[in-house]
OpenMM code with the backbone's topology and positions (N, CA, C; nanometers):
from openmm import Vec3, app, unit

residues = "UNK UNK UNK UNK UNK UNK UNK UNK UNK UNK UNK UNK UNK UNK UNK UNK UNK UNK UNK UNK UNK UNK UNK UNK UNK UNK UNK UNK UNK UNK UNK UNK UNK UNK UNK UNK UNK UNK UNK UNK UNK UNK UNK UNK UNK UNK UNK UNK UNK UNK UNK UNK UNK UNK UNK UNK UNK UNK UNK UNK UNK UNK UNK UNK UNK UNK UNK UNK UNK UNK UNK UNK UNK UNK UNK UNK UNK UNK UNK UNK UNK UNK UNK UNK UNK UNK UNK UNK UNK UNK UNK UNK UNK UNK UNK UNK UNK UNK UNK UNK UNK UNK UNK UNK UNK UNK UNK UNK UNK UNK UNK UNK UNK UNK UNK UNK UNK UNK UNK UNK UNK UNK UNK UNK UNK UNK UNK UNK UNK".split()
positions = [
    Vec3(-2.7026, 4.7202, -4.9045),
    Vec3(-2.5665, 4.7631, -4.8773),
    Vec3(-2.4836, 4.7379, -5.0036),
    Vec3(-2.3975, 4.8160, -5.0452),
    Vec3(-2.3225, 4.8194, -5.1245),
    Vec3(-2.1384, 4.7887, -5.1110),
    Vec3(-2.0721, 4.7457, -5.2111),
    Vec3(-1.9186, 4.7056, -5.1670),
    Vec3(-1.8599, 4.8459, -5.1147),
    Vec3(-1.8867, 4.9269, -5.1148),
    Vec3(-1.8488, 5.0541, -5.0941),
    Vec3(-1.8410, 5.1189, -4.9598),
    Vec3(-2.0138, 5.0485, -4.9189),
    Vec3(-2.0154, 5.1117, -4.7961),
    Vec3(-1.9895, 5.0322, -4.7041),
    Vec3(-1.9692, 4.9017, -4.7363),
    Vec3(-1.9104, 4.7618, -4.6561),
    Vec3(-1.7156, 4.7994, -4.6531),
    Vec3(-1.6719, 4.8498, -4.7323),
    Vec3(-1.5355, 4.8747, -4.7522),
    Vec3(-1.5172, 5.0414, -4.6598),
    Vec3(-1.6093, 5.1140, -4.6644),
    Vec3(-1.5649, 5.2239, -4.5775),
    Vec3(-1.6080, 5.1844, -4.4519),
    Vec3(-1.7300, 5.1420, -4.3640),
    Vec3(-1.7807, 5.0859, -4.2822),
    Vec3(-1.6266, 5.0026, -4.2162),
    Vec3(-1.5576, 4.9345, -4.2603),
    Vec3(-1.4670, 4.8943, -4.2103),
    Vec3(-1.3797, 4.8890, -4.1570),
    Vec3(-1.3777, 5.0091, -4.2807),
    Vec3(-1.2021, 5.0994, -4.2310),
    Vec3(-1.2067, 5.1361, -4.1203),
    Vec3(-1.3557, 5.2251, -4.1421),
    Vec3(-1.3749, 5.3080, -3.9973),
    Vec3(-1.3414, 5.2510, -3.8854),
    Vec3(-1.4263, 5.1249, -3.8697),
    Vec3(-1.4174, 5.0620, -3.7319),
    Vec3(-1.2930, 4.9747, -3.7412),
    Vec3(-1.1684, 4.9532, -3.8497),
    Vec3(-1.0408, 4.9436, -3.7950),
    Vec3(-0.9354, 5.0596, -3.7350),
    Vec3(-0.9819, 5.1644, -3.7956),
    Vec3(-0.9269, 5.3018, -3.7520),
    Vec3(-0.9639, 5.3285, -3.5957),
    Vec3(-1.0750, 5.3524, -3.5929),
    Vec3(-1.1496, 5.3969, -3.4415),
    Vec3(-1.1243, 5.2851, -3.3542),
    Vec3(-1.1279, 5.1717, -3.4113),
    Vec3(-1.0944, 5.0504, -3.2621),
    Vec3(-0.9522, 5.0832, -3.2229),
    Vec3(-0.8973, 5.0657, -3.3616),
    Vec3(-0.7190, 5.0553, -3.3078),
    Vec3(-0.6610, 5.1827, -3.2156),
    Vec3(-0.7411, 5.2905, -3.2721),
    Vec3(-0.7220, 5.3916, -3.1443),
    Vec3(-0.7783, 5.4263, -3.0427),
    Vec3(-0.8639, 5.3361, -3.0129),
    Vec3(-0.9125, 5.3793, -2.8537),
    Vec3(-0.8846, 5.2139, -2.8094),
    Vec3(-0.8401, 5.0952, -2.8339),
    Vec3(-0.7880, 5.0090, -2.7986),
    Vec3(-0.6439, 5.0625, -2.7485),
    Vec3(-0.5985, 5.1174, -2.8453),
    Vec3(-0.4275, 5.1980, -2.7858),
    Vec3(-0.4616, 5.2783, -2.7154),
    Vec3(-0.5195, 5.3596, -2.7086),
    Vec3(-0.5437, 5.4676, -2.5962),
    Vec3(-0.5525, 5.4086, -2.4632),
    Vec3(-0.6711, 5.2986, -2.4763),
    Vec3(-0.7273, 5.2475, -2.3564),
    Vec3(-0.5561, 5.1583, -2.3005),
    Vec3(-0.5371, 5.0873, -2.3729),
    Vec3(-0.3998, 5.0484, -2.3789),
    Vec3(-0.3004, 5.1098, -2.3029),
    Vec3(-0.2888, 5.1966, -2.3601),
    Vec3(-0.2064, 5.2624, -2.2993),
    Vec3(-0.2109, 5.3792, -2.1616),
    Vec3(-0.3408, 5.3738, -2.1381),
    Vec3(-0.3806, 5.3953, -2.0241),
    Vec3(-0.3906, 5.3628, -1.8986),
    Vec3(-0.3892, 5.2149, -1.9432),
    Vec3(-0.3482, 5.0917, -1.8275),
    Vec3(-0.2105, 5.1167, -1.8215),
    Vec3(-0.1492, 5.1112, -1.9301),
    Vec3(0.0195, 5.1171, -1.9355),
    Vec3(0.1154, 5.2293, -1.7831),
    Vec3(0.0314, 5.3333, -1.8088),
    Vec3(0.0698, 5.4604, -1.7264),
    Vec3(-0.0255, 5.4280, -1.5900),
    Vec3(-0.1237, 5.3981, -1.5779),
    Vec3(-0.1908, 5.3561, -1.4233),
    Vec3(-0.1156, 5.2244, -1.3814),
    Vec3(-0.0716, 5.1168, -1.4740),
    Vec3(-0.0017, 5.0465, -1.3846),
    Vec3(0.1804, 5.0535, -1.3542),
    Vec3(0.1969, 5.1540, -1.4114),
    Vec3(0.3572, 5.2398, -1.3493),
    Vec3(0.3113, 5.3357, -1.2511),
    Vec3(0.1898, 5.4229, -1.2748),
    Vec3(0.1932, 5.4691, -1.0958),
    Vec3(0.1174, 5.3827, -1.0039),
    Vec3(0.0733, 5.2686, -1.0102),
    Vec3(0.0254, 5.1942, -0.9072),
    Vec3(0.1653, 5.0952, -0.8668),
    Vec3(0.2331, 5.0721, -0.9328),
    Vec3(0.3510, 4.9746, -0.9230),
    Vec3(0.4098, 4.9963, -0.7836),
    Vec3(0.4357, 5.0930, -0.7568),
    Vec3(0.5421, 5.1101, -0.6116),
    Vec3(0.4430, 5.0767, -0.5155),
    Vec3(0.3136, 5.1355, -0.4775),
    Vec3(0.2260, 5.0637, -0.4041),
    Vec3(0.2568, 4.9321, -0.4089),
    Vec3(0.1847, 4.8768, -0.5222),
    Vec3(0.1159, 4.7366, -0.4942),
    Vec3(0.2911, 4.6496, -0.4536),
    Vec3(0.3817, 4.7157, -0.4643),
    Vec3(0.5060, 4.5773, -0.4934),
    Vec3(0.5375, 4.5536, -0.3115),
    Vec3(0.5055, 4.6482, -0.2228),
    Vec3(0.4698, 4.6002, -0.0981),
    Vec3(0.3754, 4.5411, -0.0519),
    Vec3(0.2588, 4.5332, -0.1487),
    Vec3(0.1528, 4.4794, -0.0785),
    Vec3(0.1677, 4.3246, -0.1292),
    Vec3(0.2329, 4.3284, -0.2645),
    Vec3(0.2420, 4.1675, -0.2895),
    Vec3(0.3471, 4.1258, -0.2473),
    Vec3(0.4654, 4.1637, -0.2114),
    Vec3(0.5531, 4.0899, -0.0929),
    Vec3(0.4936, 4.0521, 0.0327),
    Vec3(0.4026, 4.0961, 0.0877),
    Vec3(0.3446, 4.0781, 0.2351),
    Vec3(0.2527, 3.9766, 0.1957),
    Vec3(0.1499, 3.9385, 0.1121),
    Vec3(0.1030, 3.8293, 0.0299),
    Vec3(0.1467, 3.6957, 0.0287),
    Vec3(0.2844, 3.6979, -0.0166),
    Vec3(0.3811, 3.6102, -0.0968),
    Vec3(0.4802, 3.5494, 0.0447),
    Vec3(0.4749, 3.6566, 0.1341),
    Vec3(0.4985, 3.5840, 0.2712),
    Vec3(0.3990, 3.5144, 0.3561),
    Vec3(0.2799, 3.5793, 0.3384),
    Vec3(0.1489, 3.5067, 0.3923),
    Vec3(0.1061, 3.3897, 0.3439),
    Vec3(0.1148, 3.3587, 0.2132),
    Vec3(0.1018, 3.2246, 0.1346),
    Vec3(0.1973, 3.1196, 0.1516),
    Vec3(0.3448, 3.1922, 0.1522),
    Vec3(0.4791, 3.0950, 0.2185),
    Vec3(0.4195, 3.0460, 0.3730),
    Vec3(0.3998, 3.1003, 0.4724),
    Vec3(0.3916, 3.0827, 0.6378),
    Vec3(0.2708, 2.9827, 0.6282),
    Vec3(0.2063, 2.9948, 0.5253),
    Vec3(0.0511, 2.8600, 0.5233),
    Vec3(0.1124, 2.7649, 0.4357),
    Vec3(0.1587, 2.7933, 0.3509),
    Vec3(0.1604, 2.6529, 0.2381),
    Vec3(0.3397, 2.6088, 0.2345),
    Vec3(0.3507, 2.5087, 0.2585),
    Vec3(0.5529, 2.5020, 0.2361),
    Vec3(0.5384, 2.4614, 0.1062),
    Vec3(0.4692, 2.3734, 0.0612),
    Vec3(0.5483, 2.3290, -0.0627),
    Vec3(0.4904, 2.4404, -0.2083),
    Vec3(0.6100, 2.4812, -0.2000),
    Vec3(0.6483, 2.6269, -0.3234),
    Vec3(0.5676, 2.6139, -0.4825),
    Vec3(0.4813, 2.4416, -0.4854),
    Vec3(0.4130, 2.4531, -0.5924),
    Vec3(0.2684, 2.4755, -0.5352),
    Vec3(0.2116, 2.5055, -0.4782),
    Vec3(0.1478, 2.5389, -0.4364),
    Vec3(0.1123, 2.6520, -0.4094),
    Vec3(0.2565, 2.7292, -0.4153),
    Vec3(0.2721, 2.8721, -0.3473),
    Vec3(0.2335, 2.9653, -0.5067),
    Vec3(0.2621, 2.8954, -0.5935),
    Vec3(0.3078, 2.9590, -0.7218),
    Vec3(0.1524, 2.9415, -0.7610),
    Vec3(0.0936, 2.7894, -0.7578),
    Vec3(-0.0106, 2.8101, -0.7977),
    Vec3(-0.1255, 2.9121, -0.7428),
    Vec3(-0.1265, 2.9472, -0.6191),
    Vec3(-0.1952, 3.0492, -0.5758),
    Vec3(-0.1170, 3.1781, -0.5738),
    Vec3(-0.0059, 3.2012, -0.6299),
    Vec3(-0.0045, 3.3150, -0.7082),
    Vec3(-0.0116, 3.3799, -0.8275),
    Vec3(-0.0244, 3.2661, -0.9270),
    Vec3(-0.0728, 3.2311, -1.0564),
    Vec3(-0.2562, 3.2875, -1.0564),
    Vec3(-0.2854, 3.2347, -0.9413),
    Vec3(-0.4411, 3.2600, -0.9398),
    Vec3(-0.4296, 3.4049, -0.9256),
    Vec3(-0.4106, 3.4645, -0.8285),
    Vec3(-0.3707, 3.6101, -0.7745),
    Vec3(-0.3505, 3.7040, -0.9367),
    Vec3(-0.2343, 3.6611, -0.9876),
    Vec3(-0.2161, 3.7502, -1.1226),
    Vec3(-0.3498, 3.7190, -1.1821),
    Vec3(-0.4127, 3.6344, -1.2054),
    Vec3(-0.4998, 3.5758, -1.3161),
    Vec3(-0.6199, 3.6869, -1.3072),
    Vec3(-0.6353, 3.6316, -1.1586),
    Vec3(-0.8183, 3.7474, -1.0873),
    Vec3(-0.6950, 3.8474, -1.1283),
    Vec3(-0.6718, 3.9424, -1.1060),
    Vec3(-0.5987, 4.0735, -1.0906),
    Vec3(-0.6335, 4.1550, -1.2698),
    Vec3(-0.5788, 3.9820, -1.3655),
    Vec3(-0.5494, 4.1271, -1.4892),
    Vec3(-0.7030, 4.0361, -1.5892),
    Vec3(-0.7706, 3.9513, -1.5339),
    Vec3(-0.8718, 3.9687, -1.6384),
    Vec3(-0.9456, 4.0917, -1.6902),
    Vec3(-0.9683, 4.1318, -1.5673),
    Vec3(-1.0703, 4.2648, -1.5814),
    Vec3(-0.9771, 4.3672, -1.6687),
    Vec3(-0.8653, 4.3916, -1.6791),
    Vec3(-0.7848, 4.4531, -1.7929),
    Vec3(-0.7679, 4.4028, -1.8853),
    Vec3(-0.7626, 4.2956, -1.9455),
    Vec3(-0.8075, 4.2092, -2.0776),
    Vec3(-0.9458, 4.2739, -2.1339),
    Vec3(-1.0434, 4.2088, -2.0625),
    Vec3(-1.1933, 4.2813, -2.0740),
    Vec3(-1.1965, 4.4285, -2.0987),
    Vec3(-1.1035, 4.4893, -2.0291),
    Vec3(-1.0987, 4.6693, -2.0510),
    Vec3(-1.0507, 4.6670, -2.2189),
    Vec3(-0.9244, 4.5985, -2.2486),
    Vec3(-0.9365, 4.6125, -2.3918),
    Vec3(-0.9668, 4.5904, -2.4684),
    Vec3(-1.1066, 4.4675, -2.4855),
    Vec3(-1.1685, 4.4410, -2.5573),
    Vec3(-1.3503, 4.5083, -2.5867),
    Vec3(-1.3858, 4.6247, -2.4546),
    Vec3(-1.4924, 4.6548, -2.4586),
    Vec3(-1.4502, 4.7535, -2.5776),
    Vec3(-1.3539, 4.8795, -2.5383),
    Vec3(-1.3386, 4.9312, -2.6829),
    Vec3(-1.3720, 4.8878, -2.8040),
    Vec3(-1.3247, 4.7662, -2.8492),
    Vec3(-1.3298, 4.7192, -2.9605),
    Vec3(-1.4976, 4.7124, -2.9847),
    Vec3(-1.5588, 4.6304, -2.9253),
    Vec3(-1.7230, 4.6157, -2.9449),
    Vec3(-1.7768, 4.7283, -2.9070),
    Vec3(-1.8043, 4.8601, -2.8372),
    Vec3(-1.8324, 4.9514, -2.8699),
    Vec3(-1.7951, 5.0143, -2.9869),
    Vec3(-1.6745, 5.0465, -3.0395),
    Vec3(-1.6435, 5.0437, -3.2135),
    Vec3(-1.7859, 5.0085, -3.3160),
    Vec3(-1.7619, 4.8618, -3.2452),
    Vec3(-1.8059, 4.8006, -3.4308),
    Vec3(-1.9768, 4.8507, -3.3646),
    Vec3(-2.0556, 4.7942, -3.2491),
    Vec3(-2.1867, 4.8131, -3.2230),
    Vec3(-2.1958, 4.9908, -3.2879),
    Vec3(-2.0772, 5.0991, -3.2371),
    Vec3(-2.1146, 5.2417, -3.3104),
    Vec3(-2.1137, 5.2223, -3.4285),
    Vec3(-2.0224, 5.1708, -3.4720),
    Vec3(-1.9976, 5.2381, -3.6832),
    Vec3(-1.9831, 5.1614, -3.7502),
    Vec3(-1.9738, 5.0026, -3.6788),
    Vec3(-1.9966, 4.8801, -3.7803),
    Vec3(-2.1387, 4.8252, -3.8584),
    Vec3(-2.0826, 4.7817, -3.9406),
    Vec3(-2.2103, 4.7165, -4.0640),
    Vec3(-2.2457, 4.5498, -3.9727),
    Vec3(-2.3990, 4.5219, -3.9555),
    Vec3(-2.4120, 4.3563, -3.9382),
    Vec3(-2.5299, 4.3168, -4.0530),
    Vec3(-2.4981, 4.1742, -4.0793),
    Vec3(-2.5793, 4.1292, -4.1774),
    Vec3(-2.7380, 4.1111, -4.1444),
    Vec3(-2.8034, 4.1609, -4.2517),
    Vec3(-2.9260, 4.1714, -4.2464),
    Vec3(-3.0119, 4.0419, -4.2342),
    Vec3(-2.9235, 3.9380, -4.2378),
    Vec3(-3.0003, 3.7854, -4.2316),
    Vec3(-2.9642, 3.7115, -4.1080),
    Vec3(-2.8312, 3.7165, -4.0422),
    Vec3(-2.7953, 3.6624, -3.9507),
    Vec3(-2.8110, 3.7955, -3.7826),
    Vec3(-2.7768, 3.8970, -3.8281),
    Vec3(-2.7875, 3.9790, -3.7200),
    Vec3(-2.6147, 4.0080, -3.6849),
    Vec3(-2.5611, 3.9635, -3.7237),
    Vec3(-2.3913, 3.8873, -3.6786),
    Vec3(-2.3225, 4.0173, -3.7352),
    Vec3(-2.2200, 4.0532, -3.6853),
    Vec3(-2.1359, 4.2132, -3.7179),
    Vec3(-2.0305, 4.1315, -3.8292),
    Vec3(-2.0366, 4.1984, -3.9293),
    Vec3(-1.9603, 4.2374, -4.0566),
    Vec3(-1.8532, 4.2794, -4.0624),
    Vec3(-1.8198, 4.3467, -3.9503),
    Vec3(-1.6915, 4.4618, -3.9283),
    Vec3(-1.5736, 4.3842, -3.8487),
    Vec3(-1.6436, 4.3212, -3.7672),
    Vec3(-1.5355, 4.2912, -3.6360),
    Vec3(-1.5193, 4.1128, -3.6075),
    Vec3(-1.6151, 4.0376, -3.6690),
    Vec3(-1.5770, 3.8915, -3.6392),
    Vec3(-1.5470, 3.8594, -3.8044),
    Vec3(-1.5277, 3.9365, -3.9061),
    Vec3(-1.5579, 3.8764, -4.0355),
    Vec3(-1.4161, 3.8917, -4.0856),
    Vec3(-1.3793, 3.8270, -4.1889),
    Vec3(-1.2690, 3.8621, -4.2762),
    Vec3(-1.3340, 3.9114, -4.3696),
    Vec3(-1.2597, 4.0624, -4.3539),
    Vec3(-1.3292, 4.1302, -4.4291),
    Vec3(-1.2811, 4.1388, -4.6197),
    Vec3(-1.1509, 4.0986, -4.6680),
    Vec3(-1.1226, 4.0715, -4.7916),
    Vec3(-1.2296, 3.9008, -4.8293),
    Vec3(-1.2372, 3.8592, -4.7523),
    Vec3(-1.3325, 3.7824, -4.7877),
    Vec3(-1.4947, 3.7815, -4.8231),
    Vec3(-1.5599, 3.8202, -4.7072),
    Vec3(-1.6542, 3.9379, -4.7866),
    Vec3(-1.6395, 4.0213, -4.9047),
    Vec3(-1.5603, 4.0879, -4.9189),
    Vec3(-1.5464, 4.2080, -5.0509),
    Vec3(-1.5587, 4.0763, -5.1426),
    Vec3(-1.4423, 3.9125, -5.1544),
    Vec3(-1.4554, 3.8914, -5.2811),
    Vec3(-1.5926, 3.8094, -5.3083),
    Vec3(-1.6270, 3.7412, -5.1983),
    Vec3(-1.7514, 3.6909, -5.1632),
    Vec3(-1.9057, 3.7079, -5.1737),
    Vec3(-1.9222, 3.8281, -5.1433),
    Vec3(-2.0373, 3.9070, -5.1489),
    Vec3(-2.1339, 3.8734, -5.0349),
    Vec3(-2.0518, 3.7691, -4.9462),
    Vec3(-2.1383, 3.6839, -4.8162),
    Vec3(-2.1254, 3.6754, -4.7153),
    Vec3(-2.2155, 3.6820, -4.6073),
    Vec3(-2.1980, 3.7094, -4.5238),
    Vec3(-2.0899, 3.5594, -4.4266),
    Vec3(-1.9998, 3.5781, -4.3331),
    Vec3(-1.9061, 3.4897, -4.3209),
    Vec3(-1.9569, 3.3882, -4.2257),
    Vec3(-2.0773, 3.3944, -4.1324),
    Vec3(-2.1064, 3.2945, -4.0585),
    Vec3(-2.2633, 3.2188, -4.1362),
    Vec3(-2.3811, 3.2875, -4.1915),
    Vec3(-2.4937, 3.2607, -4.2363),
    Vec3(-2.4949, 3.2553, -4.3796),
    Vec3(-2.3764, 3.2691, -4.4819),
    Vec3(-2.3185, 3.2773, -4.6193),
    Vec3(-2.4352, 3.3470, -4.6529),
    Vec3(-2.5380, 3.3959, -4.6044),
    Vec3(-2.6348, 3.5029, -4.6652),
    Vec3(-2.5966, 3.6212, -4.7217),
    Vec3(-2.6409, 3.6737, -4.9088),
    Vec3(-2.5967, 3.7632, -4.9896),
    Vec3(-2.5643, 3.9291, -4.9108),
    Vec3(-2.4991, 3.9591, -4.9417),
    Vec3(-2.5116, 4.0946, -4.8845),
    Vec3(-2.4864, 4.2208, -4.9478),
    Vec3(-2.4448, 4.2085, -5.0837),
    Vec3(-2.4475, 4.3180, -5.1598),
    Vec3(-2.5189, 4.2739, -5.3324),
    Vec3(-2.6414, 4.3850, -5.3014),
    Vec3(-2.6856, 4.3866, -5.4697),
    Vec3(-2.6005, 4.3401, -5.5896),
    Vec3(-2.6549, 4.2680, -5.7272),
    Vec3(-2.5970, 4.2131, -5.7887),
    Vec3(-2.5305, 4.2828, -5.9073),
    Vec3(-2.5902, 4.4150, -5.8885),
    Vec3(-2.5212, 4.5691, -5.9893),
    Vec3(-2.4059, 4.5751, -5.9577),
    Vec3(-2.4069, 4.5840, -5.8106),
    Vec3(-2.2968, 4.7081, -5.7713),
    Vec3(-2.1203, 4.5739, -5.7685),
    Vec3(-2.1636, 4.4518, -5.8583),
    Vec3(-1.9984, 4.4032, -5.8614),
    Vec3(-1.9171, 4.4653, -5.9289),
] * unit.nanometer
topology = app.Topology()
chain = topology.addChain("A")
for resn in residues:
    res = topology.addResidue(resn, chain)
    for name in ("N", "CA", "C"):
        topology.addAtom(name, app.Element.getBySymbol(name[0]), res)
């Protein structure tokens, strides 16, 4: 591999993540404005069901704390599969560690480095500095 193709390899997969991370992004954005009027009755009827069992209100919060939590992991996770499909399509990983180049690395560090960032194993020929 060369600094070249480690420097375009990169771009790519900062270009292509950042837009299907926003896309995906923003996809949730618009499904959870038309799901909103639904769900805001269904979590008032909830929030009374948890009041009529539990009185004391820290309690109440903490099991609605849980409620949001389960609810938006799986949308966290939605915006991070984008990203690793990205780098697994069009990212570079080091030939000694196996470890992606593109997406866990600092990548100005590499360029001045020539190494890989978790196994410091070489990664570009000693011509092409």
């Amino acid at each position: 591999m060369t600094r070249g193709q480690f420097l375009q390899a990169s771009r790519r997969v900062n270009l292509y993540g950042n837009l299907l991370v926003g896309l995906v992004g923003f996809s949730l954005i618009i499904l959870g404005l038309l799901v909103s009027p639904w769900s805001d009755p269904v979590l008032q009827g909830l929030g009374q069901w948890v009041r009529s069992h539990f009185q004391e209100e820290g309690t109440v919060g903490l099991i609605g704390g849980l409620v949001i939590a389960v609810a938006f992991a799986p949308l966290v996770l939605l915006l991070v599969l984008p990203a690793l499909w990205v780098d697994r399509r069009f990212g570079l990983r080091c030939p000694r560690c196996g470890r992606s180049l593109t997406l866990r690395c600092r990548h100005d560090e590499v360029l001045r480095t020539g190494k890989c960032c978790h196994c410091q194993g070489t990664l570009f020929e000693q011509d092409d500095q």
